[in-house]
C-alpha positions, 0 to 999 in steps of 0.5 A: 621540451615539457610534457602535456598531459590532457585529462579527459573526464567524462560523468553520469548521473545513476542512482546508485539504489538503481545501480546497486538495489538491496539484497532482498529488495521487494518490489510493489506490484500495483500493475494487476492488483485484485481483491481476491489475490491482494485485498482480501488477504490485507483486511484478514490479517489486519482488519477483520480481527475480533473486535474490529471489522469482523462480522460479529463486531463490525467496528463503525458498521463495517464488515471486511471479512466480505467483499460486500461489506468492504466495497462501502468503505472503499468507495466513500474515500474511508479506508484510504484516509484511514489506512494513510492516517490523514487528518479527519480520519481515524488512524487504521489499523487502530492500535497497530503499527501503519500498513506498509507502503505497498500495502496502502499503494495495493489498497489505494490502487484497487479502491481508484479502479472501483474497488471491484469484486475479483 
């Protein structure tokens, strides 16, 4: 009598950064982003230096160091085609490496929900 073996296989489809997430791994909250918590903190560490969008310089006549004065920017389409350094714009920040993913994605966010003052 020979023997029959039946091989039952069965396969899912996970991805395996789902299944296995990087130890460290930050993720990007855009779900409540405002300017107070999450804007104001990005254009003081990487636009308002001396030279740049301060209030004594205010490079292309753009003060960040203010909600006033970065509301302007925001709502004319500037700061998002400069910080996504697309074609026409001047690559943002000038001389420094490009803000990170969730930065631009916080930024892009607050800008698309009217660059609101809160």
């Amino acid at each position: 009598m020979a023997g029959l073996a039946m091989v039952v296989a069965g396969c899912y489809n996970d991805k395996y950064e789902e299944l296995y997430p990087a130890v460290g791994t930050v993720t990007c909250d855009t779900t409540n982003v405002t300017y107070i918590t999450d804007i104001k903190p990005i254009f003081t560490a990487k636009c308002n230096s001396a030279g740049c969008h301060d209030a004594g310089t205010m490079a292309s006549g753009y003060n960040f160091t203010t909600h006033a004065g970065t509301q302007p920017a925001a709502l004319n389409g500037r700061i998002v085609g400069c910080i996504n350094w697309a074609s026409g714009f001047s690559p943002m920040p000038k001389g420094a490496p490009k803000l990170s993913d969730c930065e631009i994605k916080k930024i892009t966010r607050w800008v698309n929900q009217g660059a609101l003052d809160n």
